[in-house]
C-alpha positions in Angstrom: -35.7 10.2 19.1 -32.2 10.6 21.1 -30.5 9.6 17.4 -32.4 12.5 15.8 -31.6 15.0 18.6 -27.8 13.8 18.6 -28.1 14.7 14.5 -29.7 17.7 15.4 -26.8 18.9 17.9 -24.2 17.8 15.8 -25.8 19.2 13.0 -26.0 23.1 15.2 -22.8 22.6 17.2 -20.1 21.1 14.2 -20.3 24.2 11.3 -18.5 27.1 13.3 -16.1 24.7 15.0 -14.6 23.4 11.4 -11.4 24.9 9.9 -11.7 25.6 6.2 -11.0 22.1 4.8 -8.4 23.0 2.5 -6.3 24.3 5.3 -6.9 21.7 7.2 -5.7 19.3 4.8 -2.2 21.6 3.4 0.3 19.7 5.3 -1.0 16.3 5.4 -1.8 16.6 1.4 1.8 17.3 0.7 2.7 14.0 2.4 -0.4 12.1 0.7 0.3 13.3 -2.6 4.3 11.9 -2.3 3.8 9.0 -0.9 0.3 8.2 -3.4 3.0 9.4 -6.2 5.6 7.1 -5.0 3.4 4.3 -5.4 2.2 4.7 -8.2 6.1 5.3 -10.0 5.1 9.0 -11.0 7.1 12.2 -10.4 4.6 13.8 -8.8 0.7 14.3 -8.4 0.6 18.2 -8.2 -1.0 18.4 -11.6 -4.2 16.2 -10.5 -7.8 17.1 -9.4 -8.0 17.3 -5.9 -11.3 17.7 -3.8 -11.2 18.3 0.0 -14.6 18.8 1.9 -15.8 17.9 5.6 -18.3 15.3 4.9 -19.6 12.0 7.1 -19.2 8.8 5.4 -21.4 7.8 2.7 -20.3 4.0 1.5 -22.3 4.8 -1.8 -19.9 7.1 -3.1 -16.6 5.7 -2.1 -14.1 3.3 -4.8 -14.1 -0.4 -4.4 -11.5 -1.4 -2.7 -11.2 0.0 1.2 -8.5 -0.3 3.7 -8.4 1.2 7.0 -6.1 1.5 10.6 -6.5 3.1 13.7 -3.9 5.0 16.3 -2.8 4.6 19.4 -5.6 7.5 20.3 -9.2 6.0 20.4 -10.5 8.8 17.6 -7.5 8.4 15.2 -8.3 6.4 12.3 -7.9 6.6 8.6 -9.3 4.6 5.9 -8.0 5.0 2.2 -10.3 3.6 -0.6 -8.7 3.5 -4.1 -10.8 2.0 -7.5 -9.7 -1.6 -8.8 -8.1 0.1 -11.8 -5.9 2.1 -9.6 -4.7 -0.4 -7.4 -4.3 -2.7 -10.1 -2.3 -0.3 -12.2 -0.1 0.1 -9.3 0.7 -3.6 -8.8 1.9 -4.0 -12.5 3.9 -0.5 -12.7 5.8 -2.5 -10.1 5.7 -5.7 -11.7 6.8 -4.3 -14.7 4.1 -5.8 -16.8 1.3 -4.3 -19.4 -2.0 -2.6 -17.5 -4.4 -5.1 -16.3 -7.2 -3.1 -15.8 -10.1 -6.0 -16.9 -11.9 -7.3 -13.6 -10.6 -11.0 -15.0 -7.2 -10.2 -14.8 -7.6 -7.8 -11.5 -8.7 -11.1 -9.6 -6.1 -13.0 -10.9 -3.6 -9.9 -9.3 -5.7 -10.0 -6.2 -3.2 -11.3 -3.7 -0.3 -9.0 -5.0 -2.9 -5.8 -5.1 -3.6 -6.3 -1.6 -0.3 -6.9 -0.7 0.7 -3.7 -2.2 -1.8 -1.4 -1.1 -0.4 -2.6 2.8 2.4 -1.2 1.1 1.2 2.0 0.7 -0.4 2.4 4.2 3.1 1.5 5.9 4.1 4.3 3.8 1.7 6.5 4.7 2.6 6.1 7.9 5.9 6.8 8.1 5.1 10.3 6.6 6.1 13.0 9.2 2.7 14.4 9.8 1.1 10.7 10.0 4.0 9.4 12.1 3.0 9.8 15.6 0.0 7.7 13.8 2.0 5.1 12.2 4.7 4.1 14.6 3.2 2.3 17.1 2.3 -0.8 16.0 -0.3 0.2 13.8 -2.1 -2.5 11.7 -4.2 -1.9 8.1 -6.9 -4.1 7.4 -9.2 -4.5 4.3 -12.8 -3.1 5.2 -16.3 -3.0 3.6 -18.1 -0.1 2.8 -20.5 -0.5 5.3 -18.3 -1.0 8.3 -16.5 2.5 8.2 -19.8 3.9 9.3 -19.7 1.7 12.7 -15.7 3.1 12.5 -15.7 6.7 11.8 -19.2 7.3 13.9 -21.4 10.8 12.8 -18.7 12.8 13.3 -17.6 14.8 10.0 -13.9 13.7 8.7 -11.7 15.4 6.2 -12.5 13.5 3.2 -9.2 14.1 0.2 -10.2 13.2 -3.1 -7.4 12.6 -5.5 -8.5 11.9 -9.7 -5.0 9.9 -10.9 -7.5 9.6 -14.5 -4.9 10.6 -17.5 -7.4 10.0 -20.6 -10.5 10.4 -18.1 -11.5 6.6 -19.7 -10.8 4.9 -16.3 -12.3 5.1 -12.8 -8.3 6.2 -11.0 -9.8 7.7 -8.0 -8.0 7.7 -4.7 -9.7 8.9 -1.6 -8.2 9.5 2.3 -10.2 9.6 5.4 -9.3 11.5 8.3 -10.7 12.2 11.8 -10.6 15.6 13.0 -8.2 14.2 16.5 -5.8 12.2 13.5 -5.3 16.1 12.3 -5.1 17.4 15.3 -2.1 15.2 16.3 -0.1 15.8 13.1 0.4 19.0 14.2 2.1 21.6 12.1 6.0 21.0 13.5 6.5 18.5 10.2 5.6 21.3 7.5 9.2 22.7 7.3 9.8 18.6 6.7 7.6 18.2 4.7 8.4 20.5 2.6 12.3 19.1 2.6 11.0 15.6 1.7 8.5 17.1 -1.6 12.0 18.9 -2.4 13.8 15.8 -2.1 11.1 13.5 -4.0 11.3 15.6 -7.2 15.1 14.8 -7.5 14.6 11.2 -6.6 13.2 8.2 -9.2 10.5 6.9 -7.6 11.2 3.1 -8.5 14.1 1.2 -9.3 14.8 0.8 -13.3 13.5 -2.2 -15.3 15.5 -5.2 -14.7 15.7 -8.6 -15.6 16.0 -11.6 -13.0 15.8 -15.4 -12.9 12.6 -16.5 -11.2 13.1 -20.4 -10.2 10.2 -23.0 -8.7 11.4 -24.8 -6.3 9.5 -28.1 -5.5 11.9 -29.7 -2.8 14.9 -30.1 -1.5 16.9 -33.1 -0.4 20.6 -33.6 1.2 22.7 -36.1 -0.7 27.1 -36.3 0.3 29.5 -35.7 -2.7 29.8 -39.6 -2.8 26.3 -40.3 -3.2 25.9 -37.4 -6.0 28.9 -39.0 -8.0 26.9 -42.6 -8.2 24.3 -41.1 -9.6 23.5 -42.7 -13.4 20.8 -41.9 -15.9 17.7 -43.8 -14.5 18.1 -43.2 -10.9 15.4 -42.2 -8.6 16.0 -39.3 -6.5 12.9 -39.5 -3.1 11.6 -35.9 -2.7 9.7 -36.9 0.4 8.8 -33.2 0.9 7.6 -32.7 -3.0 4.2 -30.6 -2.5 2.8 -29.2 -6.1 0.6 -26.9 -3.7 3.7 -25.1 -2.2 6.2 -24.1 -4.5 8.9 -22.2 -3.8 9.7 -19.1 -5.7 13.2 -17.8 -5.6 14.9 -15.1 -7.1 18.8 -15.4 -7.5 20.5 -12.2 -5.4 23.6 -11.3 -4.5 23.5 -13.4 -1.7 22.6 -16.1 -3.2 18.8 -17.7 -4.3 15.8 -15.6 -2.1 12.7 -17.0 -1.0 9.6 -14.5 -2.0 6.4 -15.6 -2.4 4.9 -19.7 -2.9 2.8 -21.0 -5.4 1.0 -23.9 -6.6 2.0 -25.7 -9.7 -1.1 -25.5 -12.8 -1.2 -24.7 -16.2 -2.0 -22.0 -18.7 -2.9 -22.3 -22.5 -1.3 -25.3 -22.6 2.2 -24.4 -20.9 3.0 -25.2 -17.4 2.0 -22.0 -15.2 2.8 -21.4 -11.1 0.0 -19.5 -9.5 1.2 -17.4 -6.3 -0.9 -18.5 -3.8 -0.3 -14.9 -1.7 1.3 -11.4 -2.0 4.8 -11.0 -1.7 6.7 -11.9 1.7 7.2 -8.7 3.6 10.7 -9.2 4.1 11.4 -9.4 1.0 10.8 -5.7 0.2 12.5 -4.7 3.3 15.7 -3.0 2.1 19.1 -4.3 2.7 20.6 -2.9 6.0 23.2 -0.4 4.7 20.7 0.9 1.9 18.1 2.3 4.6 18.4 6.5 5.3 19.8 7.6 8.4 18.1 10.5 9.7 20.1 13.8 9.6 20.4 15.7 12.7 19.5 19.6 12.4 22.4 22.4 13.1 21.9 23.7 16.5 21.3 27.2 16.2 23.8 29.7 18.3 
């Protein structure tokens, strides 16, 4: 009985106190839609179906794969839920490789997938209106369904619906959860940035060109002087006391020289010898180089 009377009261009490969604949403969707765009290496989302309601959270209608954080504040979370198609269609626009939209080849993706969609909820959070949200230490974790209800309560959230379908073939949906206090905390001060940064995005390419580089497995490494190296004769027998065919080392030759990125195990496929990654790609490695990362601009003080 005291559920069905809270129901009841929330039910009476929430209606008036709710902005119109869509105006609830305006600044935040401006960020959502760059940084979703971004990801994906498209110009721009502006031309997709959008749907913004108030609604409480209903695990049955949500896509497949679910990540969610929470702020500082104790009634600031977000959860963002994007269909295996979507995320995997991501992952190889950045790989560079053909759509693998089949659930075979999404599992074999799985550890880059995940990896990426962290990706985009660092992003996210470095948006102006999500940034009070996102820089303090938040964390993103992969949820089920059924756990955003014990998250996100009774209380209606600003539910943003994006359709990223072209031929209307695949399942491309995106969708963003927001509590009413994560809104609230935005605030309106980042519209006029927001505004800059949509201006800004339209100019910029989203990702870096296609490129070719020279991926090499390493299996171990051993020390040996000059004098030892020039003894060496055909038949000798190097020890690699370290040799693991479980943790391979892929590196990728750089400007500075070969770059750690990601192990793998040593297997095979259709009858050539194959390295499977054994997890997403190291963080650091997407970290930009030092001198390539913006430096904020400071605004004119007016007279």
């Amino acid at each position: 009985m005291t559920v069905i009377a809270k129901k009841i009261a929330f039910a009476v009490n929430s209606g008036p106190s709710r902005p119109d969604p869509e105006t609830a949403a305006q600044s935040m969707l401006i960020d959502i839609r760059n940084t979703l765009a971004r990801w994906l290496s498209v110009d721009d989302l502006s031309r997709q179906d959008v749907s913004v309601v108030w609604a409480r959270i209903d695990a049955s209608n949500l896509p497949d794969i679910i990540m969610a954080a929470k702020g500082s504040a104790k009634d600031s979370r977000i959860a963002v839920a994007l269909s295996g198609p979507l995320a995997a269609l991501a992952s190889c626009r950045l790989l560079g490789i053909d759509q693998q939209s089949d659930a075979a080849s999404r599992e074999a993706l799985k550890p880059f997938i995940e990896q990426n969609m962290l990706d985009l909820g660092r992003q996210l959070g470095g948006t102006p209106c999500l940034a009070s949200f996102g820089n303090k230490g938040t964390t993103w974790t992969f949820e089920p369904a059924n756990n955003l209800a014990d998250q996100f309560g009774e209380t209606e959230i600003l539910r943003i619906e994006i359709d990223c379908s072209d031929d209307g073939q695949d399942d491309h949906r995106a969708v963003f959860l927001l509590t009413p206090d994560l809104l609230n905390a935005a605030g309106p001060e980042g519209n006029e940035a927001n505004d800059l940064d949509a201006a800004n995005d339209r100019r910029l390419s989203p990702r870096l060109g296609p490129c070719q580089v020279d991926v090499k497995a390493v299996a171990d490494r051993v020390r040996m002087s000059v004098a030892d190296c020039s003894r060496l004769e055909i038949g000798h027998v190097v020890a690699l006391p370290g040799l693991r065919f479980d943790q391979l080392e892929l590196t990728i030759e750089m400007g500075e020289g070969q770059v750690p990125f990601v192990d793998a195990a040593l297997g095979a496929d259709k009858g050539q010898k194959a390295v499977r990654l054994n997890r997403g790609l190291d963080p650091s490695f997407r970290i930009p180089p030092s001198d390539m990362v913006a430096v904020p601009q400071s605004k004119p003080v007016p007279n």
